[in-house]
Structures are given as structure tokens and as C-alpha cells.
N, C-alpha and C positions, 0 to 999 in steps of 0.2 A: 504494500500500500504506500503511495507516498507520501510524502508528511512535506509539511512547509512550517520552520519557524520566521516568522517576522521581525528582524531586530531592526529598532529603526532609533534614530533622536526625535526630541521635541521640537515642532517647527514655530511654534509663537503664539498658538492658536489653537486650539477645540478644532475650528473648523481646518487648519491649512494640515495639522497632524492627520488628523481623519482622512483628507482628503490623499495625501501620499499612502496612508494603510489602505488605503484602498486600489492605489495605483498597484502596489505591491501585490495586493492578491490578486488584480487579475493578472499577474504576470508567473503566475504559478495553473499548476495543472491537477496540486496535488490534492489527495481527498480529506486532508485531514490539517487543520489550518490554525496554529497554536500563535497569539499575542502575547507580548508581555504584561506587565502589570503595570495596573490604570493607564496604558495606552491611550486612551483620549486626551489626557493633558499633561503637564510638569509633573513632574514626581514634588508635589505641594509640602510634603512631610518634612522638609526641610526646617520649619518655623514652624511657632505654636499661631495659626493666626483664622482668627474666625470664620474670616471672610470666603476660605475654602469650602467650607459648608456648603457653599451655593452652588456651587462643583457638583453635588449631588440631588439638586432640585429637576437635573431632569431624568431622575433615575430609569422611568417608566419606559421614557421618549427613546433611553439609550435602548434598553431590553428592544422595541420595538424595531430600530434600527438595524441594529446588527442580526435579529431574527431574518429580517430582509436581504440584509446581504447573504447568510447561511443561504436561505431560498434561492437567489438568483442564482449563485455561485452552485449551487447544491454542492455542499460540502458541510462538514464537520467543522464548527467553529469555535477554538475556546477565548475567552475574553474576560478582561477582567475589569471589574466597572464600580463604580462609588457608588454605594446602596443606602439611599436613604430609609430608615424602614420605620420610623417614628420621628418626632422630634427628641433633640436629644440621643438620638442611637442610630448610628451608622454603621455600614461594615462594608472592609474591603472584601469583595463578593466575585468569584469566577462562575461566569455565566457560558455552558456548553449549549449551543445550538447545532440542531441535527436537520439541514435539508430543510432550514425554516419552522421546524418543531423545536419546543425549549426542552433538552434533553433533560437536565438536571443544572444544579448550582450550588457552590460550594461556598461557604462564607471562611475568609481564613482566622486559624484558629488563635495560631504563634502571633503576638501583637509585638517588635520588637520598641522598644524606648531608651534612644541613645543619640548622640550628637549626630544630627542631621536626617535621622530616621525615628521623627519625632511620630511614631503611628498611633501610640495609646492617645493621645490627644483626642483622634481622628475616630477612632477605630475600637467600636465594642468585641471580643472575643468572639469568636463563632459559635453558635450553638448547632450546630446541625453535626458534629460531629464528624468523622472521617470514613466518608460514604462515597465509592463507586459511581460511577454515572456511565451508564447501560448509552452507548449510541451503534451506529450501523455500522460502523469502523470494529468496534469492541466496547469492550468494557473499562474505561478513564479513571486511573485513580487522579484527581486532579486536586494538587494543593498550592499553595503561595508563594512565594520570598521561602521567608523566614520559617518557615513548615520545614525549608530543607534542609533545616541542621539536625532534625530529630527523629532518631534512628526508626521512634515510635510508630511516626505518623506515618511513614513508608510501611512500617510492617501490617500497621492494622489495613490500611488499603491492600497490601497484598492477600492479606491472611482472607478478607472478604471479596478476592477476588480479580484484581485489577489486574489487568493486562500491562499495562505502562503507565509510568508514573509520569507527570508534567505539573511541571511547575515556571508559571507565569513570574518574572525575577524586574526587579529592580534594585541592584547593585552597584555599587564603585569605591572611586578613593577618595576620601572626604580629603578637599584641600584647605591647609591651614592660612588663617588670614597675613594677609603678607603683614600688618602691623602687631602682629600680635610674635612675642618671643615664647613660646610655649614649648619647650622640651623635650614632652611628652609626645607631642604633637608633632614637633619633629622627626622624632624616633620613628616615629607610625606614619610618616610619610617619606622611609628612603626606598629606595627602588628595590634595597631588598627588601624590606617588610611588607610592600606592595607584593612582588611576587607571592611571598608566603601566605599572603590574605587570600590571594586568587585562586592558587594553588591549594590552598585547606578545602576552600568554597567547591572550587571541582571536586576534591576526592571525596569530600563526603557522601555526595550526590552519584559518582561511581560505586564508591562501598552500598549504594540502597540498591544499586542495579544488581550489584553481587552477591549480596546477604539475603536479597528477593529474588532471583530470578527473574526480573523483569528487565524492558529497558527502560528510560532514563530519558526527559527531554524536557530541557531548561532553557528556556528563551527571554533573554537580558535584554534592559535597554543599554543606548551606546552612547555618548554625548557627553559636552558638559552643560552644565546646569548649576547656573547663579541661586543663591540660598536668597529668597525676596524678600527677608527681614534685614539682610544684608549684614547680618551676625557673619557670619561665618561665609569663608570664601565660595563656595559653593562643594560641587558635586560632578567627579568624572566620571561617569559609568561608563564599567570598563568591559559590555558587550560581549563577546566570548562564548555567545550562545553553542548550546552542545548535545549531540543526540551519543548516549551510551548504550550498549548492547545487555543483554541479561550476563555475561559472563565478563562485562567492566571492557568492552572492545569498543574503541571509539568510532562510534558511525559517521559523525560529522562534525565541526564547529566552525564557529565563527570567526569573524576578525576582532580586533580589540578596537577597533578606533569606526569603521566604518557600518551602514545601513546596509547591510542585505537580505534575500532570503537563501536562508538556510535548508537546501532539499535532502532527504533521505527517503530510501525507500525501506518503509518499517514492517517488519512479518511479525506481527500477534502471536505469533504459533510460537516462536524462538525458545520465549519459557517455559513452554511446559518437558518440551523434551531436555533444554539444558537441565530443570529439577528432577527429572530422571536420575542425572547423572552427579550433582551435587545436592540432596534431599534435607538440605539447611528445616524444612520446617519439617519434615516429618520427626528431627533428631533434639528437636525444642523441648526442654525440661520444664515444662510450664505448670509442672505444680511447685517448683523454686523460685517462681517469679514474684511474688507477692509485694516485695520490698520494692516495687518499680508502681505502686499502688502512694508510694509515699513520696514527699516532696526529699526526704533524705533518711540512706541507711545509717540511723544513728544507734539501734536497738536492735 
């Protein structure tokens, strides 16, 4: 089957971003069409600042839109969009459309809250838990960002059945303000610590393809991107998008610096015969798991 991931930058606009995601997929053939996260505008999280809220006032209008293009395109589409769902409570939300039907949707779980990925602000916990989403391609374990550092949320999607794991990513190298003499800051911005950030980011996401027998497909945005409170220098996402195979083989990636689409052609079937041969969950000690129930083995 083919797969397209979409890594693109922010163009200045709702409408001028949208308008290039769109240039991009029809420039693809493939049937199964992965965005990154919140795609439609700035990665906002930057600042703690109200005004972003309004970002999410057309929550409805967005579902409605991109249902549209799944129909036109007839494809499998996953996207990630700003959910308003009361006043007061919002959630970063992955929306899969199937052929113009809304297949399912994930709300992400992992909220991270750190310099320049300010998301608790923004962003209530998911309640819907870590739930498969059945489309004509297969069966999508589909989680967020921040979803991808825990070993958990991989597993429990596999263990209910997911075919491939995807996760919609907004990533980079937080740059330190040029007035500012910060140390710390420094340290965490030389080219080697950059590597090493990049480099953990991937392997973890390889280890979930391996430890699951599934594949694996992360799609970053790429750009930089000014911090609007003007705290802080901004934000180089550093792109890299990456499809990995159930046995940790890299199928495809990205550039670091530029807009492309990402093609691979992905076989659903891969895991079940590699678990044949490396039977990781049949060999799971899961009446010793209990202490993974707690926030820490202190007892």
C-alpha cells in the first residue's frame, strides 16, 4: 500500500499552509495520507497566550473540510486539528478520515509542559484512551508528539491490535535568545546535544516498531518558527520525518531542513509473520506487571 507522509513548514496563514497541504496531496498517489500535528497553523505552544483559543473556534468547519478532501482524494487521511469541545476544555485531537467517512479520532493523551512546548496550557488530557481506529487501509494505532516517548502507549495499541503505529510530530531545537547568557541553554544547544536529542527521538520510536512488531511512521514538521510572545528565540523543527519497518528497518525518511512528501510502500501483513518469528508478547510476564499501575516502584 502506499503511504505519503506530508512534512511541510508554516507558510503565515491558516489559509496559505492549507493551501500548499493541499498542493502536496495531490501530488501523491498514495492511499494512505498521514499530516503532522496541528498542520493548519504555527505550532502556537510556544507562549502561554489566550488568544490561541480562537484557533479552535472552527473546530467543526475543520472536521468538515478535511472529510472533503479524504472524499475527493479517496484516501485515508490522518490529521491533527485543535478541538474545541466545551468552553474551557480543549484537546489536541487526531482526526482519521476514510474515503470521506470519519473513521475514528484520537485525542492525545501525553500533555508535555516545558520551554517552548507550552501544551498543558492549551490542552486537556485525552480521555478516550488508547484505541485502534479500524479504516480500509487497516487497523491505525494513531497517537501524538509526545505519546512517542512511552513504551506504554505503543504497547497497549498493539496489544488491541494495530497494525502501525503513526504518530503526527511537532519537534525541534529550541533556540536560545541571543540576549540572554544562559549556560544551561547553551549546553542544550551544541551540535552535539542537538544530535543526541534527535537521535534518542528516533530510536525510541524504532524500539516501539521492534518491541511491537509493527511499523512505525512519524511525520515532523520542518521550519523555523518565531516564539510570538517573543520570550524566547523561537523554534527549528528539525523535520526528519521516518517510516520504520516491524523488525526496526528503515523504510524511508526525511530531510532535516526541507518540505517534502515522504512515499513508502507499506505491507500491513509484515507483523504478523515477523511475531512469528520474535513472539515478544506471547513471552510477556504480565502477572509481574503490576508496579507499572503506579506513578513509582517505591514499595
Amino acid at each position: 500500500m502506499k503511504t505519503a507522509l506530508i512534512q511541510q513548514r508554516y507558510h503565515g496563514s491558516k489559509e496559505a499552509t492549507i493551501a500548499r497541504t493541499l498542493e502536496m496531496i495531490a501530488q501523491t498517489d498514495a492511499k494512505l495520507v498521514i499530516l503532522q500535528e496541528l498542520h493548519q497553523s504555527e505550532y502556537f505552544c510556544q507562549s502561554e497566550e489566550t488568544k490561541f483559543f480562537d484557533y479552535a473556534e472552527t473546530y467543526k468547519e475543520d472536521i468538515t473540510f478535511w472529510q472533503q478532501v479524504s472524499k475527493e482524494r479517496q484516501i485515508v487521511l490522518v490529521t491533527s486539528l485543535f478541538e474545541k469541545r466545551t468552553a474551557g476544555i480543549y484537546h489536541n485531537t487526531a482526526y482519521v478520515f476514510d474515503h470521506g467517512e470519519i473513521a475514528g479520532k484520537y485525542r492525545k493523551m501525553h500533555i508535555p509542559d516545558d520551554p517552548g512546548y507550552y501544551e498543558k496550557f492549551y490542552f486537556t488530557p485525552g480521555d478516550m484512551g488508547f484505541e485502534p481506529i479500524d479504516t480500509s487501509v487497516g487497523r491505525l494505532g494513531v497517537l501524538v508528539c509526545w505519546d512517542q516517548w512511552y513504551p506504554e502507549a505503543a504497547r497497549i495499541m498493539a496489544l488491541k491490535g494495530a497494525q502501525v503505529l503513526i504518530y503526527p510530530t511537532a519537534i525541534g531545537y529550541l533556540a536560545c535568545p541571543k540576549e540572554r547568557h544562559d549556560e544551561l541553554c547553551e549546553k542544550e544547544n551544541t551540535p552535539e546535544e542537538k544530535r543526541k536529542m534527535r537521535e534518542a527521538w528516533i530510536a525510541v520510536q524504532r524500539g516501539h516498531a521492534v518491541a511491537n512488531g509493527v511499523p512505525v511512521l512519524t511525520v515532523n514538521r520542518v521550519g523555523s518558527e518565531k516564539d510570538p510572545s517573543g520570550v524566547l528565540e523561537g523554534i527549528d523543527f528539525w523535520g526528519n520525518s521516518f517510516a520504520f519497518g516491524p523488525q526496526g528497518e528503515l523504510l524511508a525518511e526525511g530531510s532535516q531542513e526541507n518540505e517534502e512528501i515522504i512515499e513508502l510502500e507499506l505491507d500491513m501483513q509484515t507483523g504478523e509473520e515477523v511475531r512469528k518469528i520474535w513472539p515478544f508478547l506471547r513471552d510477556r510476564r504480565i502477572e509481574s506487571y503490576a508496579c507499572l499501575q503506579k506513578r513509582f516502584c517505591d514499595t
